[in-house]
C-alpha positions as CSV (number, residue, x, y, z in Angstrom):
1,X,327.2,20.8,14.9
2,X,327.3,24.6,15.2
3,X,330.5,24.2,13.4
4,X,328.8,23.3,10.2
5,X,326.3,26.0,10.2
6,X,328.7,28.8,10.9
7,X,331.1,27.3,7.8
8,X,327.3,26.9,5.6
9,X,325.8,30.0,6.4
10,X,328.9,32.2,6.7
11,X,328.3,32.5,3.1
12,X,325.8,35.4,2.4
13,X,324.1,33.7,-0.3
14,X,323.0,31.0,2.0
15,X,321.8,32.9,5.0
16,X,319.6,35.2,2.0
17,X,318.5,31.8,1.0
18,X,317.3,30.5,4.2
19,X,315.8,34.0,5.2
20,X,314.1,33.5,1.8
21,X,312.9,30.0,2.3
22,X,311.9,31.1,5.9
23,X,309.5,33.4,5.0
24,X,307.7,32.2,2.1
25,X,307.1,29.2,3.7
26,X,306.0,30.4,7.2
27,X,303.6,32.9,5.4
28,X,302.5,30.2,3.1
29,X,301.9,27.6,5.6
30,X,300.2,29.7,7.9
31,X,297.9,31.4,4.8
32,X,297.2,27.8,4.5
33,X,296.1,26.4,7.6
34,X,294.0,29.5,7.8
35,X,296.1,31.2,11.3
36,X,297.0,34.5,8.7
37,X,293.5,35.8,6.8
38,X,294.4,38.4,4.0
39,X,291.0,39.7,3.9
40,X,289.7,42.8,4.8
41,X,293.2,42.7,5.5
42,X,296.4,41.3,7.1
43,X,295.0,39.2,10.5
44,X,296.6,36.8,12.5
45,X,295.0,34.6,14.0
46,X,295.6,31.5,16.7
47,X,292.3,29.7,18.0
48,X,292.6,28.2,21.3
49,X,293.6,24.4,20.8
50,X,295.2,25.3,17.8
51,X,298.5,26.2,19.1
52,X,300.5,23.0,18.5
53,X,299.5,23.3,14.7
54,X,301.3,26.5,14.9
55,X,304.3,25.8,16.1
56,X,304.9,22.7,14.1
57,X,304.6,24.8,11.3
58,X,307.1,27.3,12.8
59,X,309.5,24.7,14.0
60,X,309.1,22.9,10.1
61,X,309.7,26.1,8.9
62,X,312.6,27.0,11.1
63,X,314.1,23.2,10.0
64,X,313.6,23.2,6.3
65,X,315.5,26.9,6.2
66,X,318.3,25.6,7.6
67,X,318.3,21.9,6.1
68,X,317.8,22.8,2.1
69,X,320.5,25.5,2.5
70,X,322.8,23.2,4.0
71,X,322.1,20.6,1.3
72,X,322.5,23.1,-1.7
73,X,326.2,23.7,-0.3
74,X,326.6,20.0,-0.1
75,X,325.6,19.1,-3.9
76,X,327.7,22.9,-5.0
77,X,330.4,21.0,-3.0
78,X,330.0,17.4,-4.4
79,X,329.8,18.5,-8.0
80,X,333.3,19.7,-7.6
81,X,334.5,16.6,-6.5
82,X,333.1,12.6,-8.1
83,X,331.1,11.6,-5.0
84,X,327.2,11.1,-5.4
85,X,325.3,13.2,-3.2
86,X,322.6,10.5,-1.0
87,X,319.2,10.6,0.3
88,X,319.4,13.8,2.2
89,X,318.1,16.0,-0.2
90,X,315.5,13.6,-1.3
91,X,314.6,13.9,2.8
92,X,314.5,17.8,3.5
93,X,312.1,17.9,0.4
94,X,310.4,15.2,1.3
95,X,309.8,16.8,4.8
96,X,309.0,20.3,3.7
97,X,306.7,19.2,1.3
98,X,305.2,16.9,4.0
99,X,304.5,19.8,6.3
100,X,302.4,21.7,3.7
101,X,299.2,18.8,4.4
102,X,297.0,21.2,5.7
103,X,292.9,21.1,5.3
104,X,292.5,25.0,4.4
105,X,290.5,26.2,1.3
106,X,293.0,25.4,-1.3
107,X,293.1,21.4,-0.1
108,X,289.4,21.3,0.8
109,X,288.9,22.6,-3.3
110,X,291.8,20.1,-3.9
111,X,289.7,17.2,-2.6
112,X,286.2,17.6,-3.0
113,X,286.5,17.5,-7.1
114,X,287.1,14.2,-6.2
115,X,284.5,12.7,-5.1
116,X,284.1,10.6,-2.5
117,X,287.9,9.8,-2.7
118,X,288.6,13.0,-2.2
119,X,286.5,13.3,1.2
120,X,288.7,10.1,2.1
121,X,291.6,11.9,1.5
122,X,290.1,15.0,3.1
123,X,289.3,13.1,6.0
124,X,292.3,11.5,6.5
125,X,293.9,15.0,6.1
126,X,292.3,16.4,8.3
127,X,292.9,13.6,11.1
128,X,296.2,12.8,10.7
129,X,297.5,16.0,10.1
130,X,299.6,17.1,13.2
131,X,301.4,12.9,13.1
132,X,302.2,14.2,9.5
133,X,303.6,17.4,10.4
134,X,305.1,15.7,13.6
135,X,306.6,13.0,11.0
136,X,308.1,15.4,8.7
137,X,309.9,17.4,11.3
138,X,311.8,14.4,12.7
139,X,312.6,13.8,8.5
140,X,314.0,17.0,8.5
141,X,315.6,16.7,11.8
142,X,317.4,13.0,10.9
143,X,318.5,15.0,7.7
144,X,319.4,17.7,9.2
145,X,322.0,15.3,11.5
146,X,322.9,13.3,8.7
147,X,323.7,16.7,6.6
148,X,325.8,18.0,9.1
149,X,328.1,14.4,9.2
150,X,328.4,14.6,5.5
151,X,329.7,18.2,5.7
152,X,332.2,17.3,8.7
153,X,333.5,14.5,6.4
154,X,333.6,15.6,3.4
155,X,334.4,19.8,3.7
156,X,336.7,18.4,6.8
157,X,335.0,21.0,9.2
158,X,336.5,20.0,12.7
């Protein structure tokens, strides 16, 4: 397995990618779920209890930089040859964007134009929000796996 991330991210482009993707979503996630605070300026901050939260977002973080880099290699490589490129993709988007369910500002705004649905939604959110983030990680890890047998087949990496 460390065979295919050494041939994917010897490539310079891809390791700038998944620094890239790395960041932005770690800051993101984190500006989200309210542990960074830009105001009166840059704070971190973890409340006690809330350390799970945080590292699911730092290990979905950690999983989607290294998963969507991969995959971008794997469609550059199957457009050169007449294979169709499967559900993988489809699962580490599906995962990151899974991780982002977070009840901070922007999705309590989100949901409470809505109406009463959207306090459902908010509720449910709010509830169900570290089995989400739990659920998308083992996406991105089964894609991850599945990503890395695609490359050993088709790039022939031994």
């Amino acid at each position: 397995m460390t065979h295919a991330l050494k041939f994917v991210f010897s490539n310079y482009a891809y390791l700038v990618l998944a620094s890239v993707l790395f960041i932005t979503m770690l800051f993101g996630l984190l500006f989200l779920s309210e542990y960074i605070f830009l105001e009166p300026y840059l704070i971190g901050h973890i409340a006690p209890g809330m350390e799970l939260g945080f590292t699911l977002i730092v290990i979905l973080t950690m999983l989607s930089a290294v998963v969507i880099p991969m995959n971008i290699y794997r469609i550059n490589i199957l457009k050169k040859s007449k294979r169709k490129v499967t559900g993988s993709v489809f699962g580490s988007f599906v995962g990151s964007v899974a991780g982002v369910c977070s009840c901070g500002p922007i999705g309590f705004a989100v949901f409470s134009t809505f109406g009463s649905v959207g306090a459902t939604g908010l509720a449910f959110l709010t509830n169900y929000e570290l089995p989400i983030r739990i659920a998308a990680i083992a996406l991105l890890a089964v894609t991850y796996f599945t990503t890395v047998k695609s490359l050993k087949i088709e790039c022939k990496i031994i």
